[in-house]
C-alpha positions in Angstrom: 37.2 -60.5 86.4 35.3 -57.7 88.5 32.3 -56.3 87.1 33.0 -53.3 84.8 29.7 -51.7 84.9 30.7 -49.2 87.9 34.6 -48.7 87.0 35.6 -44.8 85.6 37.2 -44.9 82.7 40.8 -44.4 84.1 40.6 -47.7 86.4 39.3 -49.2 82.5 42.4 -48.4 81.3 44.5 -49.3 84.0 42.8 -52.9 83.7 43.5 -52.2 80.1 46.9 -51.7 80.6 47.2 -54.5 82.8 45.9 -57.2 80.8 47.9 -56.5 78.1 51.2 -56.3 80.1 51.2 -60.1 81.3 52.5 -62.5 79.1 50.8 -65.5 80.3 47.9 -63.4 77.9 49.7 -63.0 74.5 49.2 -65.7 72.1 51.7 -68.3 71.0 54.3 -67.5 68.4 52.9 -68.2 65.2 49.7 -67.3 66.1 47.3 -64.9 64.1 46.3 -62.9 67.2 48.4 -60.9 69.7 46.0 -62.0 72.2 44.3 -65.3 73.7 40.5 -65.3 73.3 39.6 -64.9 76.8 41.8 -62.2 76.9 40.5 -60.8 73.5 37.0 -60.9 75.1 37.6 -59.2 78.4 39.6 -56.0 76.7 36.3 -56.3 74.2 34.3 -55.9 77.3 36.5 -52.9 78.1 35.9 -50.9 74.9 32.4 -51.3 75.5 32.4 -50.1 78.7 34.3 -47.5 78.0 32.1 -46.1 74.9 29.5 -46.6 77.1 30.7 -44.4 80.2 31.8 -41.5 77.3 27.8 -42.2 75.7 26.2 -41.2 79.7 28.7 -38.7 79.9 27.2 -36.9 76.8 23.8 -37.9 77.3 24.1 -35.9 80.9 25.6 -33.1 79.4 23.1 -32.8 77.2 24.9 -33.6 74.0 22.4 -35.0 71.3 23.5 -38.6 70.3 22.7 -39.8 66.9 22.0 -43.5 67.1 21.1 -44.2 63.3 24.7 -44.9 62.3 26.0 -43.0 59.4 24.1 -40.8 57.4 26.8 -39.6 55.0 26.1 -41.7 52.1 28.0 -40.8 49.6 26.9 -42.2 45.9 28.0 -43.0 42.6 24.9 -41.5 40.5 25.9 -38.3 38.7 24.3 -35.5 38.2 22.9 -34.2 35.1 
């Protein structure tokens, strides 16, 4: 598999698209998963990738990125 790190995101999803059409990658009948684990890991590898082409696209437009997680907590405590 060619290195992802330099690919735009619509030749990501055309690899996408690609590994998911052959059928020499979907599991056997019977099987839990639609894929087979090497193929599960490469379009893993492709989410990433992705995310992390949208994250520099942000970051350069100057669009603040929160990297704590979520801070939406919502509780149970009432208030009195």
């Amino acid at each position: 598999m060619k290195k992802l790190d330099g690919m735009t995101n619509e030749e990501l999803l055309a690899l996408d698209a690609q590994l998911c059409a052959n059928p020499a990658n979907l599991s056997p009948a019977g099987c839990f998963f639609r894929y087979t684990p090497a193929t599960h890991k490469k379009l893993d590898a492709i989410a990433q990738q992705i995310a992390y082409n949208i994250r520099q696209k942000r970051i350069a437009a100057g669009i603040p990125i929160n990297d704590e997680g979520y801070s939406g907590r919502q509780t149970n405590k009432r208030r009195r």
